[in-house]
N, C-alpha and C positions, 0 to 999 in steps of 0.2 A: 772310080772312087764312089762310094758311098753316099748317099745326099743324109739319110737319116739321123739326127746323133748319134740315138745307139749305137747302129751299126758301125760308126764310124769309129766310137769308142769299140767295137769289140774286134776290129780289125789291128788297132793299138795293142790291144790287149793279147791277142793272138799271136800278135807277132813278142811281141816282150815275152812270154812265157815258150815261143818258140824258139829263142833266142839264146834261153834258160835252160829248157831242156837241151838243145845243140850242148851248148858247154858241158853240160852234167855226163854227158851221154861220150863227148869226148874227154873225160878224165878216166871213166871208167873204164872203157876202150884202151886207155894207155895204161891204167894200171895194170888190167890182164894182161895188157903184152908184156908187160915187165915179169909176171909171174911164167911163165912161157917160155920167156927168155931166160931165167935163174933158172928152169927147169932143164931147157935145152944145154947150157953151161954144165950142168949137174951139179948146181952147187945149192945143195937142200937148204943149207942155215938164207941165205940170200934167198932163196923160191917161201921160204914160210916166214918170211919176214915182208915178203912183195905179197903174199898170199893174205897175208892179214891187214896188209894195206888195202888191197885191194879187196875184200869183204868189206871194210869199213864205208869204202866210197860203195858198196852195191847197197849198203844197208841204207844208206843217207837216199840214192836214187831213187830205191823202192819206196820208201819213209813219203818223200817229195812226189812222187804219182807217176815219174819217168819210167820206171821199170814194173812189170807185174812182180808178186812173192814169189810166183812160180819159178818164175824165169830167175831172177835170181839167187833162188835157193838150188834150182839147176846147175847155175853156172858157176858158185861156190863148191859144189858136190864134187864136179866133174875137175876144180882146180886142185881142191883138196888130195880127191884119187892118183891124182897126176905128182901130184907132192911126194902125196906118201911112198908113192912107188920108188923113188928117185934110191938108189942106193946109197 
């Protein structure tokens, strides 16, 4: 441990925000899987209804500093495609 205050406050602080992101980072995780899995089903109305649920939780993480734009405007892209294809 730390003897400094700061430090010792920024080991606090690290972990709280690591803790935050872990959560964030596991909703998101679950929502794509739901989209994946309506996809895999083949059931379009359920995949773009998990599809726009799950955009909202990437928009919130990327917003929050957990995900880059990049990354998730990637990973909306590639769920989207996957949707639309769905017969």
């Amino acid at each position: 441990m730390a003897n400094i205050k700061s430090a010792k406050k920024r080991i606090l602080v690290n972990q709280k925000r690591a803790d935050r992101n872990k959560s964030i980072r596991s909703k998101v995780k679950t929502s794509i899987k739901k989209v994946y899995a309506a996809i895999e089903a083949g059931d379009k109305a359920a995949a773009q209804e998990a599809l726009r649920l799950a955009t909202v939780e990437l928009d919130k993480a990327q917003t929050k500093g957990v995900y880059h734009k990049n990354m998730t405007s990637r990973k909306v892209s590639r769920m989207s495609k996957a949707v639309n294809a769905i017969q």
